[in-house]
C-alpha positions in Angstrom: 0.0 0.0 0.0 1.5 3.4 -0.9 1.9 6.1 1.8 0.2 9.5 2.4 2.8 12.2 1.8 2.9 16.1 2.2 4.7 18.0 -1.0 8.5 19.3 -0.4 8.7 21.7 1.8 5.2 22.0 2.8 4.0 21.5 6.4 -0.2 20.5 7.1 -0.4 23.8 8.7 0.6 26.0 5.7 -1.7 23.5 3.3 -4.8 23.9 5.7 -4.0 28.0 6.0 -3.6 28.7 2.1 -6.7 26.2 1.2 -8.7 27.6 4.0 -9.9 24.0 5.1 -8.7 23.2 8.4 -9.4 19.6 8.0 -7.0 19.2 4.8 -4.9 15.8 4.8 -2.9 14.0 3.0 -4.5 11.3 1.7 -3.4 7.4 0.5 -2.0 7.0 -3.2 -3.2 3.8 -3.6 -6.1 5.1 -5.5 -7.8 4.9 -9.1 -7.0 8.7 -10.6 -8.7 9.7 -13.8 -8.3 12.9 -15.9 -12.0 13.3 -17.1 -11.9 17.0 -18.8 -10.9 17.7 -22.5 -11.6 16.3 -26.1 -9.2 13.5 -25.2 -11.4 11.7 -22.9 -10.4 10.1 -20.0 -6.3 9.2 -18.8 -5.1 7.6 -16.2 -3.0 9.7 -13.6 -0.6 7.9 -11.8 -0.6 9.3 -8.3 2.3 10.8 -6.4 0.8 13.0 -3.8 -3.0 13.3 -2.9 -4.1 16.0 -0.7 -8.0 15.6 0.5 -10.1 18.2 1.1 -13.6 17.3 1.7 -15.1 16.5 -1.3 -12.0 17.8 -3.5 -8.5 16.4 -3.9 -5.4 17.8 -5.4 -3.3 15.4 -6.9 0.5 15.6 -7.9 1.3 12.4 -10.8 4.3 11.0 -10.6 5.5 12.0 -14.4 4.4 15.6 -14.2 4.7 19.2 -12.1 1.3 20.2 -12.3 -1.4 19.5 -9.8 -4.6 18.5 -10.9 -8.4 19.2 -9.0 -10.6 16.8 -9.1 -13.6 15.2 -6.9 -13.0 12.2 -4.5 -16.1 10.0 -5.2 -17.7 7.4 -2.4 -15.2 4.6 -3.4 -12.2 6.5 -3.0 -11.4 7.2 -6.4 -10.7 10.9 -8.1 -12.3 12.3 -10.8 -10.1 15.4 -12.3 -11.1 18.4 -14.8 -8.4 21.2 -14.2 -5.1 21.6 -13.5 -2.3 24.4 -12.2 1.3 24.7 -12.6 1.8 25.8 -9.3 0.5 24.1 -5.3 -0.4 27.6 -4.1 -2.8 28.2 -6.5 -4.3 24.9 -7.0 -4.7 25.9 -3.2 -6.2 28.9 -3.7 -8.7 27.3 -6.4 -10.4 25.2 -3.9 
């Protein structure tokens, strides 16, 4: 089972602060991650980091610097549409 992991040089309480949700967390990788949004249709994302927030997750692949949004649905799984170059604003997006 893979681990739950903050990003590099980012502690829980600076996540929580920037997002605005208090009850932010890192969450397992061991996940199915899907990029839903675009003329493509769906693609796998291989997860690195997940960050839960509620409903919402951020999630860092493994083969890539960006950091998509998507939904956490009731099996654990993420469903993504967007995505931002940079953690602090995929924070602020929330």
């Amino acid at each position: 089972m893979a681990s739950a992991q903050l990003p590099a040089r980012w502690t829980l309480e600076e996540i929580r602060n920037v997002s605005g949700d208090q009850e932010a967390l890192p969450l397992d990788t061991d996940r199915s991650v899907e990029w839903v949004a675009g003329p493509e249709g769906h693609a796998r994302i291989h997860p690195e980091i997940v960050l839960g927030f509620h409903d919402l997750c951020l999630v860092k692949p493994v083969s890539d610097e960006d950091w998509y949004m998507g939904s956490l649905n009731d099996d654990g799984s993420v469903d993504c549409w967007t995505a931002y170059s940079d953690l602090y604003e995929a924070l602020r997006g929330l």
